[in-house]
C-alpha positions in Angstrom: -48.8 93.6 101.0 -52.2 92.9 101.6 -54.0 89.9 103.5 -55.4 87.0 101.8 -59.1 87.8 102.8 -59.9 90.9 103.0 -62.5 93.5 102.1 -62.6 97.3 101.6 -65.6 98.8 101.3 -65.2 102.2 100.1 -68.4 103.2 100.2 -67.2 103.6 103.6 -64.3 105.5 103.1 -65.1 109.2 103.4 -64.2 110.8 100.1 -61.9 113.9 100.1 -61.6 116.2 97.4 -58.1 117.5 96.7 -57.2 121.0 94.8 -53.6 121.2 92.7 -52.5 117.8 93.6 -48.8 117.4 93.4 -49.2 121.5 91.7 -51.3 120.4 89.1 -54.4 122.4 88.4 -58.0 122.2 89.1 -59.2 119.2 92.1 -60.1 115.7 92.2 -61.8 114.0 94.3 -60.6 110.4 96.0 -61.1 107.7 98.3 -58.2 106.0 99.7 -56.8 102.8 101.6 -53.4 102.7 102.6 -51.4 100.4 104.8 -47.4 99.6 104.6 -47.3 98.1 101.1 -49.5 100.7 99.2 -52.6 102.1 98.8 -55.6 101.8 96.8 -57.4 104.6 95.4 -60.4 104.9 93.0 -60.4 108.8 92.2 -62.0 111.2 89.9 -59.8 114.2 88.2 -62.4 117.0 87.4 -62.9 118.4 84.1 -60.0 120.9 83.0 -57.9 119.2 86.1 -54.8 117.1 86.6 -52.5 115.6 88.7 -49.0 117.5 88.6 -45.1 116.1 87.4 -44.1 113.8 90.4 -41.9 111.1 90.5 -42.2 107.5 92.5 -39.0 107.1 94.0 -40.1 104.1 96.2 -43.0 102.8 94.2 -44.7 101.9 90.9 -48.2 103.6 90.6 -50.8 102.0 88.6 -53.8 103.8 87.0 -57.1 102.0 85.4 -59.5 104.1 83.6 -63.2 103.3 84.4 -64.4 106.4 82.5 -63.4 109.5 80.9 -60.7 110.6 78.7 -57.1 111.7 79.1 -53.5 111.9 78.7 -50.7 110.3 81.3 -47.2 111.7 80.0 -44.7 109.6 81.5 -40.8 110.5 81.3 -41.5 112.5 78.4 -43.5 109.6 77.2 -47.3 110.9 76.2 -50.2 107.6 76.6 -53.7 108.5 75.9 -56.0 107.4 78.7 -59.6 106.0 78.3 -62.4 103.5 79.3 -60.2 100.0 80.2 -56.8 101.2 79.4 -54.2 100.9 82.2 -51.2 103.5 83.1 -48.5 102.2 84.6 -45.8 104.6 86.1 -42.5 102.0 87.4 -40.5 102.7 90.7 -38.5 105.7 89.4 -39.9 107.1 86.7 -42.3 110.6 87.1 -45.6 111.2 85.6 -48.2 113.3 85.2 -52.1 112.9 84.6 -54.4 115.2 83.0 -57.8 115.1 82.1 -59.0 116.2 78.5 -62.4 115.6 78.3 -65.6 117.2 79.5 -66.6 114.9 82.2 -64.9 113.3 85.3 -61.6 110.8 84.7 -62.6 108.4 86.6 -59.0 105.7 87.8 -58.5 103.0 90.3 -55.1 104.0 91.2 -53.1 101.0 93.0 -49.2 102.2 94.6 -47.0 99.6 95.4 -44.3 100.0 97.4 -41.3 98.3 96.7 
């Protein structure tokens, strides 16, 4: 996937902010790296936003909360999402993430192809 040394500094990545990603509601804004293997992604869903139902049909998509609160519901199945948890959405399952708090949801989000 990725090299044995090598360093992304995403500080120099310009940020983009995204409205209804994957028809969800509100925007988020995120930084990305992506090559042939995946991508890497620390992002921010807005207050009173989320990322809509999609699936991963080639890929299992990995979310860790640095801050914030909210819900993942994955294939039906709802996980609560704060500080140092991890939500973990396998190669063929869908998933949806929405934030319930009052301040940012702040994820590293890593996609792995496989």
């Amino acid at each position: 996937m990725w090299g044995a040394k090598m360093l992304i500094d995403f500080n120099k990545v310009q940020a983009i902010t995204i409205q209804g990603m994957n028809n969800g509601t509100g925007e988020m804004t995120a930084r990305m790296f992506a090559d042939k293997g995946g991508k890497i992604i620390p992002c921010s869903i807005h207050s009173g936003s989320s990322i809509g139902l999609h699936s991963h049909k080639t890929s299992d998509d990995i979310n860790y909360v640095i801050s914030g609160t909210g819900k993942a519901i994955c294939d039906e199945n709802e996980e609560l999402l704060t500080a140092g948890c991890c939500h973990i959405c396998k190669k063929g399952s869908k998933h949806t993430i929405i934030n319930t708090g009052n301040e940012d949801l702040v994820l590293i989000t890593v996609v792995v192809e496989r």
